[in-house]
BAMAR-962391 format. One record per residue (C-alpha): residue number from 1; residue in three letters; chain; x, y, z. Coordinates in Angstrom, 2 decimals, padded with zeros to 5 digits. Layout:
N
NODE, NUM, ALA, A, X, Y, Z
...
//
This chain:
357
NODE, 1, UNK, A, -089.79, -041.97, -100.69
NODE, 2, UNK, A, -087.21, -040.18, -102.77
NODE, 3, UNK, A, -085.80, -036.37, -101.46
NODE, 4, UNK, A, -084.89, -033.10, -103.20
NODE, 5, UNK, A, -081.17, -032.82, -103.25
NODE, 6, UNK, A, -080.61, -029.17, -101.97
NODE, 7, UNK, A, -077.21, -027.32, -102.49
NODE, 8, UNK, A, -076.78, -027.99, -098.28
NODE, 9, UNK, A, -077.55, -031.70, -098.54
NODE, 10, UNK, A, -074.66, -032.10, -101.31
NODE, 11, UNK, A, -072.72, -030.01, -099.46
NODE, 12, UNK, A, -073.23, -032.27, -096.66
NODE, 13, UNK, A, -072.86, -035.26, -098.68
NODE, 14, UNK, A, -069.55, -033.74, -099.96
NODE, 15, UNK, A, -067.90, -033.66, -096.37
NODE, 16, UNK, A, -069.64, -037.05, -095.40
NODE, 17, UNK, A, -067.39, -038.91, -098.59
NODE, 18, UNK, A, -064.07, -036.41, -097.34
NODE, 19, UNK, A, -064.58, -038.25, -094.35
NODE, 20, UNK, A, -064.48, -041.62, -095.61
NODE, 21, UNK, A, -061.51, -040.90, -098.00
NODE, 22, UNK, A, -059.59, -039.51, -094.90
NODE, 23, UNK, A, -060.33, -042.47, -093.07
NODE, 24, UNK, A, -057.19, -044.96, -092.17
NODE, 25, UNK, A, -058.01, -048.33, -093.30
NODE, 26, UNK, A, -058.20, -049.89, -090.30
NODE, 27, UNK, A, -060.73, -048.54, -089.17
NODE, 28, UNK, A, -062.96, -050.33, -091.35
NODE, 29, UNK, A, -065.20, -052.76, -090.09
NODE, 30, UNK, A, -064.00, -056.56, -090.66
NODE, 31, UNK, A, -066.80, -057.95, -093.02
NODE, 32, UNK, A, -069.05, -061.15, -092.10
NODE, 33, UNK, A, -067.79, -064.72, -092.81
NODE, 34, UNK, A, -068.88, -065.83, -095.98
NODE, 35, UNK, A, -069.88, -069.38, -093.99
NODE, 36, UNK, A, -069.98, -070.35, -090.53
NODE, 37, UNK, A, -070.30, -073.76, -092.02
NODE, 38, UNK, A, -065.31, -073.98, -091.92
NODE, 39, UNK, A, -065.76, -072.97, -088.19
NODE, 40, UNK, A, -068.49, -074.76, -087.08
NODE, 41, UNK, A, -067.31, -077.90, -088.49
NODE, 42, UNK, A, -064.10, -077.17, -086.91
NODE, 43, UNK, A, -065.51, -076.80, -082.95
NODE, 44, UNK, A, -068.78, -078.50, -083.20
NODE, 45, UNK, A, -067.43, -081.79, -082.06
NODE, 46, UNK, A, -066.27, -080.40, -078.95
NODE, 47, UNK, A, -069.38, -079.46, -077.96
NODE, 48, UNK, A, -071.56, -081.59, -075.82
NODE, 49, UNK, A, -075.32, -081.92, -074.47
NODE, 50, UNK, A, -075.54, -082.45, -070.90
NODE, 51, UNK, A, -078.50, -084.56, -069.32
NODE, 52, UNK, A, -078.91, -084.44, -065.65
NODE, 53, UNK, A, -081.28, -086.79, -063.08
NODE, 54, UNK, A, -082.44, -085.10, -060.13
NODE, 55, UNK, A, -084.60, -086.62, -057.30
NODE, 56, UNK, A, -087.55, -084.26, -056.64
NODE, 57, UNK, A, -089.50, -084.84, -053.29
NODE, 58, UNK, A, -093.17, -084.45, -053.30
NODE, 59, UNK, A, -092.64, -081.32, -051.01
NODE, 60, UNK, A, -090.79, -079.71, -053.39
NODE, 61, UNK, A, -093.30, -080.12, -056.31
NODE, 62, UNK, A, -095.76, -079.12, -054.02
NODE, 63, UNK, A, -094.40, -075.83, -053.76
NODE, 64, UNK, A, -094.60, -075.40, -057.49
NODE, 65, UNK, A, -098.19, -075.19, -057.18
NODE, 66, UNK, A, -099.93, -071.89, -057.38
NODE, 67, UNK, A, -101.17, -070.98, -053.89
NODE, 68, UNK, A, -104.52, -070.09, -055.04
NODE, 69, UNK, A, -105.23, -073.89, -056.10
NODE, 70, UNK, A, -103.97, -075.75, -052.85
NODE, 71, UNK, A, -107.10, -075.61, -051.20
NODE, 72, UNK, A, -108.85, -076.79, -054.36
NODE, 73, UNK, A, -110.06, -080.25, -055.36
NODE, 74, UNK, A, -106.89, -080.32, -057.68
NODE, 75, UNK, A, -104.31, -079.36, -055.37
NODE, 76, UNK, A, -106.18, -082.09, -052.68
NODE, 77, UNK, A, -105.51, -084.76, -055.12
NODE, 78, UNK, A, -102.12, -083.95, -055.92
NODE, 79, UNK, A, -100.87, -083.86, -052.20
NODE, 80, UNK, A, -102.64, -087.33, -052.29
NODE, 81, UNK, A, -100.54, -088.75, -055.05
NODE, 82, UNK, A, -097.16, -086.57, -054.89
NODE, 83, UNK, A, -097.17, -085.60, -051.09
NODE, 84, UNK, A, -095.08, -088.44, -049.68
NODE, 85, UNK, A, -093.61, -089.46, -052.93
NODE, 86, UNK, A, -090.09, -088.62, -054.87
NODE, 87, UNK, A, -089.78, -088.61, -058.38
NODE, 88, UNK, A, -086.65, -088.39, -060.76
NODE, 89, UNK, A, -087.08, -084.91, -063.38
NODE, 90, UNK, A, -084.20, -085.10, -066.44
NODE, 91, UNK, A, -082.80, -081.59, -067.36
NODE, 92, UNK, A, -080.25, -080.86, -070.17
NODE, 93, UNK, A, -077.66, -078.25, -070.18
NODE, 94, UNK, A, -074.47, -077.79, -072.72
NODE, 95, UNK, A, -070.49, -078.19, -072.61
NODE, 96, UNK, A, -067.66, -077.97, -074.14
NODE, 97, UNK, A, -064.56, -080.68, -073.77
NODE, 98, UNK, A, -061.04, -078.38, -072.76
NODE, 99, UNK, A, -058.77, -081.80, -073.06
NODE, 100, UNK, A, -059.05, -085.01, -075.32
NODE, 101, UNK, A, -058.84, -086.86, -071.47
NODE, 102, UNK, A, -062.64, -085.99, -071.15
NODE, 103, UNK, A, -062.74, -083.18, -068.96
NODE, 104, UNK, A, -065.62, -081.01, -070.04
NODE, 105, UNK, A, -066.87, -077.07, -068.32
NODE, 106, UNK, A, -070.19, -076.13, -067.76
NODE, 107, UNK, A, -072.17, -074.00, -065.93
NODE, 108, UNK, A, -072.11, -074.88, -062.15
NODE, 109, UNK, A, -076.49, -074.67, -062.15
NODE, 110, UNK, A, -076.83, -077.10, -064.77
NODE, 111, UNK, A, -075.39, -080.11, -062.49
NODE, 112, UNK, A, -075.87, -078.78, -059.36
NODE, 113, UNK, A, -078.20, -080.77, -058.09
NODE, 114, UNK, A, -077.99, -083.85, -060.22
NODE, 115, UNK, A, -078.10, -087.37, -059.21
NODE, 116, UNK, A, -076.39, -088.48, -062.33
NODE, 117, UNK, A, -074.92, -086.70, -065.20
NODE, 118, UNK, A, -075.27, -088.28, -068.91
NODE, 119, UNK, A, -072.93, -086.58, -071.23
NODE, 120, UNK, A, -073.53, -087.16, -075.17
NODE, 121, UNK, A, -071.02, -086.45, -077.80
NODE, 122, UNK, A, -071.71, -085.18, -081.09
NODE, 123, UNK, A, -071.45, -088.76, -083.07
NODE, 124, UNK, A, -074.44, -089.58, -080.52
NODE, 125, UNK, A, -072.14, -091.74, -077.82
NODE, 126, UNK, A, -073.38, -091.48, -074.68
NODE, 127, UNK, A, -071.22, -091.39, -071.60
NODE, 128, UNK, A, -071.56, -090.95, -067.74
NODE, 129, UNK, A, -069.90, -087.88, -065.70
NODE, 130, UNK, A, -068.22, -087.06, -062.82
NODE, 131, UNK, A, -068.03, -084.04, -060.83
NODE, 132, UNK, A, -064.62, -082.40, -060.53
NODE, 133, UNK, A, -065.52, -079.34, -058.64
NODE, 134, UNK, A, -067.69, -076.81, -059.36
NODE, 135, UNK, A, -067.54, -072.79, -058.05
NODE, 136, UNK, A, -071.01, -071.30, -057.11
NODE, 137, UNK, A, -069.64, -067.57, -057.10
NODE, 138, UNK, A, -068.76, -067.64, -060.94
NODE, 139, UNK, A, -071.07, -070.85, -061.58
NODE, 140, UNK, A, -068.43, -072.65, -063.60
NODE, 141, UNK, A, -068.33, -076.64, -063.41
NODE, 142, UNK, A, -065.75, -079.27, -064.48
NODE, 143, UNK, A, -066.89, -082.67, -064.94
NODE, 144, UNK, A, -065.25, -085.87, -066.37
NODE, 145, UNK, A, -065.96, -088.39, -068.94
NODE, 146, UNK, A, -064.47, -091.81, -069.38
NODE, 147, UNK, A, -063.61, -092.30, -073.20
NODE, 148, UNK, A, -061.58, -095.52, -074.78
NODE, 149, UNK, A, -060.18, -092.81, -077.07
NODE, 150, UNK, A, -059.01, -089.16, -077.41
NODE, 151, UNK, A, -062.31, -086.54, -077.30
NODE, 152, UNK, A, -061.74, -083.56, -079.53
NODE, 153, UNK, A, -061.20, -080.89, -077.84
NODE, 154, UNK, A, -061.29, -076.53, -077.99
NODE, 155, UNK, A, -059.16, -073.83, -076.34
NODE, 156, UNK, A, -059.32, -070.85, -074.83
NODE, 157, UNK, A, -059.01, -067.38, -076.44
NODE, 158, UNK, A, -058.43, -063.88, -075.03
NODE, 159, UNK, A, -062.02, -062.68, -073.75
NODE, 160, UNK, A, -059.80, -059.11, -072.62
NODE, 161, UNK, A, -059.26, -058.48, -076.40
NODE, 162, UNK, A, -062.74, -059.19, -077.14
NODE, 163, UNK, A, -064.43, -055.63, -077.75
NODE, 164, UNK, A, -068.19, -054.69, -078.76
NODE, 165, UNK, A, -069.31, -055.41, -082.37
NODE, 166, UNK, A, -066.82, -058.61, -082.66
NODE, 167, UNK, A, -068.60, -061.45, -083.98
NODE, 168, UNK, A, -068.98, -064.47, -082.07
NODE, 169, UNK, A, -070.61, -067.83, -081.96
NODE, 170, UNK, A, -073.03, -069.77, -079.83
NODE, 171, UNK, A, -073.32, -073.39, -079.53
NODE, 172, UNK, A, -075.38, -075.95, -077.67
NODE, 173, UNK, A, -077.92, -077.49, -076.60
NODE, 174, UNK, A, -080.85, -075.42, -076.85
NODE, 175, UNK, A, -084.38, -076.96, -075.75
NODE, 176, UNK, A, -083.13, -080.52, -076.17
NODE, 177, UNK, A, -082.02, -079.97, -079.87
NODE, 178, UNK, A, -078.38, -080.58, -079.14
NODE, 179, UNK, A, -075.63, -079.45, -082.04
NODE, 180, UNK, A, -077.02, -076.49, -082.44
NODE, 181, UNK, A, -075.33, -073.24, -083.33
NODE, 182, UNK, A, -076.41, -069.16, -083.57
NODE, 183, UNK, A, -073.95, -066.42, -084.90
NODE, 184, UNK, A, -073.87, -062.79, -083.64
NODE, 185, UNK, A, -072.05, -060.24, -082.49
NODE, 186, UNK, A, -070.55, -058.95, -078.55
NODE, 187, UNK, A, -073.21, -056.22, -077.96
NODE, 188, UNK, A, -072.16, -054.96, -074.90
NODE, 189, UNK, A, -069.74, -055.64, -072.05
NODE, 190, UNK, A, -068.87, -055.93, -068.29
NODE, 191, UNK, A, -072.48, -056.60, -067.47
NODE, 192, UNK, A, -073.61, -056.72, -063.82
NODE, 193, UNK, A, -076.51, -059.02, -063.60
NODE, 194, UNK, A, -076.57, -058.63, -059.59
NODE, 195, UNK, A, -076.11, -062.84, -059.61
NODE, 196, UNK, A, -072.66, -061.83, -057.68
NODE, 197, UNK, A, -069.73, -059.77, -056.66
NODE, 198, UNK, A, -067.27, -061.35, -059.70
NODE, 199, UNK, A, -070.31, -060.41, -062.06
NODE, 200, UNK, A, -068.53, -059.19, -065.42
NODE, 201, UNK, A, -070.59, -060.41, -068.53
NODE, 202, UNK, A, -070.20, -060.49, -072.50
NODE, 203, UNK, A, -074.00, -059.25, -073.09
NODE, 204, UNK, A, -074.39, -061.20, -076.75
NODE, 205, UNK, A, -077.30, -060.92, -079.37
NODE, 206, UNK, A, -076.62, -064.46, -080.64
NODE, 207, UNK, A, -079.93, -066.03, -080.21
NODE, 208, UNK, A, -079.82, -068.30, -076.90
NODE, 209, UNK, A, -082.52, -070.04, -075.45
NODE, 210, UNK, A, -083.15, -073.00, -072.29
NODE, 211, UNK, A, -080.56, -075.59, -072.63
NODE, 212, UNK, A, -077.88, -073.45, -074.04
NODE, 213, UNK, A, -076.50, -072.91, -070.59
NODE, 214, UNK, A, -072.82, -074.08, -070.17
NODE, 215, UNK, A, -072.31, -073.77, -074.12
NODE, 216, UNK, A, -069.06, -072.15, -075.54
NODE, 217, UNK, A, -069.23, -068.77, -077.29
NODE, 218, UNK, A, -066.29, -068.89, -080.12
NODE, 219, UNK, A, -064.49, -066.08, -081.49
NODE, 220, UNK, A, -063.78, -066.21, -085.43
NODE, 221, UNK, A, -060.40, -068.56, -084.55
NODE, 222, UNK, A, -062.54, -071.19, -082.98
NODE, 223, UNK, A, -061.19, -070.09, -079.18
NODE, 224, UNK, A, -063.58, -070.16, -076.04
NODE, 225, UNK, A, -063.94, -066.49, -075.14
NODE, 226, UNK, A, -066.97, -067.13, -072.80
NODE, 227, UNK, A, -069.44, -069.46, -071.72
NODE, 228, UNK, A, -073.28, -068.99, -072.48
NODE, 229, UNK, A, -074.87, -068.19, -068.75
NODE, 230, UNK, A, -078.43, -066.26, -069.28
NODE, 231, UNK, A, -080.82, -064.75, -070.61
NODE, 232, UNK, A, -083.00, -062.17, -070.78
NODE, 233, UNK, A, -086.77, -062.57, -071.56
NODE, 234, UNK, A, -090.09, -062.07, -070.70
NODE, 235, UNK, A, -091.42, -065.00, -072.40
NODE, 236, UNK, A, -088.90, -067.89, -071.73
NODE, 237, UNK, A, -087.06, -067.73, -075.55
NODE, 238, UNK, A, -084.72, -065.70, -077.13
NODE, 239, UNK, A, -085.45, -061.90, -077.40
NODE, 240, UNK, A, -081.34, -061.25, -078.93
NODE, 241, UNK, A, -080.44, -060.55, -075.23
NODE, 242, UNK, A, -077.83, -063.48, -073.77
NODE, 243, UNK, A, -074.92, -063.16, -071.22
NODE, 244, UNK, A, -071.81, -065.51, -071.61
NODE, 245, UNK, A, -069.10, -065.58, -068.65
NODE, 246, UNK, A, -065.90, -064.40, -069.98
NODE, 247, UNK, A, -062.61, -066.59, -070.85
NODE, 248, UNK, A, -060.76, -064.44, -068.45
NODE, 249, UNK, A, -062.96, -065.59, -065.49
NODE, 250, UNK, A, -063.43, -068.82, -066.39
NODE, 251, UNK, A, -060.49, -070.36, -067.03
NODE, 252, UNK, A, -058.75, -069.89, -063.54
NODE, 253, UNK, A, -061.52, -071.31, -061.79
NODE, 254, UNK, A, -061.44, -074.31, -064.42
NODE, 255, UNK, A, -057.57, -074.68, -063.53
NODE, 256, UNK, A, -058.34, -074.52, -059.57
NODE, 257, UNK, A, -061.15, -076.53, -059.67
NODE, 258, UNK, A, -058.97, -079.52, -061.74
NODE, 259, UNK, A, -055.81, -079.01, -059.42
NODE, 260, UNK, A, -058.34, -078.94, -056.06
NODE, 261, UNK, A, -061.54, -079.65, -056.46
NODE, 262, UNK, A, -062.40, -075.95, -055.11
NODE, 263, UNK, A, -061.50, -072.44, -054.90
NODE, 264, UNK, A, -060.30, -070.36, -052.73
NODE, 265, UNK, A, -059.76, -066.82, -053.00
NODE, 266, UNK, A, -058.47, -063.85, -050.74
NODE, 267, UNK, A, -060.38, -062.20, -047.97
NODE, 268, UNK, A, -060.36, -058.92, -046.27
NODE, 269, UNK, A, -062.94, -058.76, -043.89
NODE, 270, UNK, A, -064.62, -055.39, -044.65
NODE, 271, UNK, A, -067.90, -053.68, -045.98
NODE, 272, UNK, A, -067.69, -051.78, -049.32
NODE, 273, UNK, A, -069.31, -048.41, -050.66
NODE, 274, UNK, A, -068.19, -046.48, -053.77
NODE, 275, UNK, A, -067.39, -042.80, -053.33
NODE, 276, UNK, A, -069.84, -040.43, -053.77
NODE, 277, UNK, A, -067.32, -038.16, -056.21
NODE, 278, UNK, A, -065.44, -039.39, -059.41
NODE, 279, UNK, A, -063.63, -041.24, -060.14
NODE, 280, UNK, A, -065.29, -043.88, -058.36
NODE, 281, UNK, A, -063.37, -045.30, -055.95
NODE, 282, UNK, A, -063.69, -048.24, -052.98
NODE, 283, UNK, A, -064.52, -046.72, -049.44
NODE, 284, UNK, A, -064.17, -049.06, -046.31
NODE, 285, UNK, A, -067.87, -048.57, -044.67
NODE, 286, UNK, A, -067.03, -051.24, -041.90
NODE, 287, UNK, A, -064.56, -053.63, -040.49
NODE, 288, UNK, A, -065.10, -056.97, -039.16
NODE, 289, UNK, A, -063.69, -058.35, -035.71
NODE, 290, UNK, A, -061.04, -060.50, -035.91
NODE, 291, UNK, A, -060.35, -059.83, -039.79
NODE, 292, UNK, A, -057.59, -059.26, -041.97
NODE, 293, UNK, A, -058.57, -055.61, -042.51
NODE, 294, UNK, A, -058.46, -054.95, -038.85
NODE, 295, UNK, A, -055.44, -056.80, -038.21
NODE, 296, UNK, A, -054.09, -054.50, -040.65
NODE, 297, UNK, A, -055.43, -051.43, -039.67
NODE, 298, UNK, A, -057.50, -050.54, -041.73
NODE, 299, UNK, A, -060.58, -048.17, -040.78
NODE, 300, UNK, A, -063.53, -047.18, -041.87
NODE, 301, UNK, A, -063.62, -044.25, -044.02
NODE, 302, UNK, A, -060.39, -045.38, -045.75
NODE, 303, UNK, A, -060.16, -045.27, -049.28
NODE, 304, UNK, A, -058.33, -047.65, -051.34
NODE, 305, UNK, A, -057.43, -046.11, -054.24
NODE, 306, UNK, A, -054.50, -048.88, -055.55
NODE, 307, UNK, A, -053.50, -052.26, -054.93
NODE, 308, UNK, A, -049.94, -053.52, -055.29
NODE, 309, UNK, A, -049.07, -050.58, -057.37
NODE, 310, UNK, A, -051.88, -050.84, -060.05
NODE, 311, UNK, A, -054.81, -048.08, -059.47
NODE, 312, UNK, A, -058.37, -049.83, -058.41
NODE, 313, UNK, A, -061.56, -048.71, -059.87
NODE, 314, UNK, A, -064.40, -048.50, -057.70
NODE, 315, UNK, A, -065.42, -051.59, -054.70
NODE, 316, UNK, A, -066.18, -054.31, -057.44
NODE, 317, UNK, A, -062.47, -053.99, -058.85
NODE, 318, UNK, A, -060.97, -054.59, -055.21
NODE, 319, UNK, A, -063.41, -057.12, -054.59
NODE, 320, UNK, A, -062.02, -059.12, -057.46
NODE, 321, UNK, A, -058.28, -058.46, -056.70
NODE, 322, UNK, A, -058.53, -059.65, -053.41
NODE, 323, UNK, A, -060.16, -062.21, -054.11
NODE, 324, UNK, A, -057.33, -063.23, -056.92
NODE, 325, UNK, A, -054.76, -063.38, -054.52
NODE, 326, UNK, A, -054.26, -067.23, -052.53
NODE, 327, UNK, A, -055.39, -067.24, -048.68
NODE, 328, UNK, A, -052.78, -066.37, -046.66
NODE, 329, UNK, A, -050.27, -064.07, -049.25
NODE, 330, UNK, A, -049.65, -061.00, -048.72
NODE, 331, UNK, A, -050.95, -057.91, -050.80
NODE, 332, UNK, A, -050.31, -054.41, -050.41
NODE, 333, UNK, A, -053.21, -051.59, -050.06
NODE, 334, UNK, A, -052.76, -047.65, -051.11
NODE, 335, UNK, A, -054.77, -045.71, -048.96
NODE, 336, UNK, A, -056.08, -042.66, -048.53
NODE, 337, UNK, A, -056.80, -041.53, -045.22
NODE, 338, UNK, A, -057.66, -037.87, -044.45
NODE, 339, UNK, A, -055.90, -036.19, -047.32
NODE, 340, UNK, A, -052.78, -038.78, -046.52
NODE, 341, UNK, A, -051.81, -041.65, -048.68
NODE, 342, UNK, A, -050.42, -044.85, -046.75
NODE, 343, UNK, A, -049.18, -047.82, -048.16
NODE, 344, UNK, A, -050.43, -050.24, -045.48
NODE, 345, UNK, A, -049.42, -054.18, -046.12
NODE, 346, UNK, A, -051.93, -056.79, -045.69
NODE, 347, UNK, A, -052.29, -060.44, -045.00
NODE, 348, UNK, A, -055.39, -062.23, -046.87
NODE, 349, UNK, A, -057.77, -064.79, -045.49
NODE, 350, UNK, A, -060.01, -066.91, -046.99
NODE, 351, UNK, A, -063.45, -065.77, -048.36
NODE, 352, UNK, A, -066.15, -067.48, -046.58
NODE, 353, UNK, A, -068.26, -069.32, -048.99
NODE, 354, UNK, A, -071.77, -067.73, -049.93
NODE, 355, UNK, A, -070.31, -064.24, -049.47
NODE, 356, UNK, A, -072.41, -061.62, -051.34
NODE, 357, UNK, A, -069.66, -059.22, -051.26
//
C-alpha cells in the first residue's frame, strides 16, 4: 500500500542516504555467490555417507514400545517373536575425508555403537571402516578406510574468524540421500546445548535434517569450519535451526585421537559456580579429596579470575583451559581470595571420563 511522503519522512529519508554515503566501504555486506555449483564441485568428493550395523537385542526393542500397549494383545505377541531374539538395524550418518590415506571425522554418535561401519564415496565405491578413536565429551570420531588410491581430501579453516551472517555450507547425507548439499548463513554463535561442559556451537540456518550428522560445514574457501551435530525441531526435519561443532574444537581432538587413540585433558578436582556480580567470573564451590585443587590449595570461595596470564571468563572458560592443558603439566591460577590476588601454581590431573563438569 503506497504512503504520503511528509516533509519529516524526507527529512528522514535525507539522513537515512547521509548515512549510507558516510559509510566506509567495508562495511558493506559481501554479496551471495552467484553459484554454489565452483564450490560444491570442489569439496563434494570429500564428503562421504556413513552406514552403520548395530545388533539390537529384543530387550532393547522392547523398550521402544509405548507402555500403554505392553499389556495388550500386540505388545504379547511381540515379546513372543522379539523377546529372546537380536536383530541387526542399519543407520547412516555423514563424513568428511581430512587425508587422501582414508582417514575420515564424524560425529562420535553416529558409530558409536556399530558393529560394522560401511563408508561410500561419492563415485558410489563402497568401503569398510575402522575405528581410530572417538571422544564422547565433544562427540568427534576418526575412522579409517582402506583405498588402492589417494581419496580426495578437505582442510580445515579458522572457525575463530567465523562471525554471524557469514555464509556457509552444509553437506551430507541427509535421510539416506547422500551428496547432498544446503547453503546458509552462521546465525548465531557459542551455543550451549547443555550436551556438555566443552559445549560451544555454530547455531546455522542451513537446512539440516537426520543423516546429516558428522557432515562438514564449508566456509566460501572450501575449509571445514565445523561439523554438522543437531538439530532443533519439533517434528523430526529441518525448521532452519542446526548446530555444527566448531573447527577450533574439532581439530585437536581429531589430532589426539590419530596420535592416541584417546584424549586426555587436564583436571582440577573442584566444583564450579559463576559469580553472582559481573563480570562473570569462576568461583570454587567445593574441593575434592585427594585432588589437584587441594594439593594446591585452593579453597572454596576462591575466585579464579586468570589463568597463565590470560583473564578467564566465567566457570565454562576455565573448564575448557584446564582441560587444554596435558595431565600432569603445570598451569598457573590467579586468584582472588578475600580482596587478595594470589598467583597459586598448579599441577593437572587427568579428567575422569563421563565428567559433567
Amino acid at each position: 500500500m503506497p504512503c504520503s511522503r511528509t516533509p519529516g519522512a524526507l527529512l528522514v529519508f535525507a539522513l537515512l542516504l547521509a548515512a549510507c554515503a558516510a559509510s566506509p566501504p567495508d562495511a558493506v555486506a559481501r554479496s551471495a555467490p552467484e553459484s554454489f555449483s565452483p564450490l560444491v564441485k570442489r569439496v563434494l568428493p570429500a564428503v562421504v555417507n556413513i552406514a552403520v550395523l548395530e545388533t539390537v537385542s529384543g530387550k532393547d526393542l522392547l523398550s521402544e514400545v509405548p507402555p500403554e500397549l505392553r499389556d495388550t494383545p500386540l505388545g504379547r505377541e511381540f515379546r513372543r517373536r522379539f523377546g529372546d531374539k537380536h536383530t541387526e538395524t542399519t543407520d547412516a550418518g555423514s563424513g568428511f575425508i581430512i587425508d587422501p590415506s582414508g582417514v575420515i571425522v564424524t560425529n562420535r554418535h553416529v558409530i558409536e555403537h556399530a558393529t560394522q561401519i560401511r563408508v561410500a564415496l561419492s563415485d558410489g565405491t563402497e568401503l569398510t571402516a575402522r575405528v581410530i578413536g572417538s571422544d564422547e565429551s565433544t562427540d568427534v570420531a576418526v575412522i579409517q578406510v582402506t583405498s588402492p588410491h589417494p581419496l580426495p581430501a578437505v582442510g580445515w579453516g579458522d572457525s575463530r574468524v567465523v562471525e554471524v551472517g557469514d555464509w556457509i555450507l552444509a553437506a551430507g547425507n541427509p535421510f539416506g540421500l547422500g551428496g547432498s548439499v544446503t547453503a546458509g548463513i552462521v546465525s548465531a554463535m557459542g551455543r550451549d546445548l547443555g550436551a556438555g561442559p566443552f559445549d560451544n556451537f555454530l547455531q546455522l540456518d542451513a537446512p539440516i535434517n537426520p543423516g546429516n550428522s558428522g557432515g562438514p560445514t564449508f566456509n566460501m574457501d572450501g575449509q571445514v569450519v565445523g561439523m554438522t551435530t543437531a538439530i532443533v525441531s519439533p517434528s523430526g526435519g529441518s525448521v532452519g535451526i542446526g548446530f555444527a561443532i566448531p573447527s577450533e574444537i574439532i581439530r585437536p581432538v581429531v589430532a589426539e585421537l590419530r596420535a592416541k587413540g584417546h584424549v586426555d585433558r587436564g583436571w582440577l578436582g573442584v566444583a564450579l559456580r559463576d559469580s553472582d556480580d559481573p563480570p562473570s567470573r569462576a568461583v570454587i564451590a567445593t574441593v575434592e579429596s585427594n585432588s589437584p585443587a587441594l594439593r594446591a590449595g585452593l579453597r572454596p570461595g576462591d575466585e579464579v579470575v586468570g589463568v597463565n596470564g590470560e583473564a578467564i571468563d566465567g566457570s565454562r572458560a576455565l573448564i575448557r583451559a584446564v582441560a587444554a592443558v596435558p595431565p600432569g603439566q603445570g598451569m598457573r591460577l590467579r586468584v582472588r581470595r578475600q580482596a587478595r590476588e594470589l598467583d597459586i601454581p598448579v599441577t593437572v590431573g587427568r579428567r575422569p571420563d563421563n565428567l559433567t563438569e
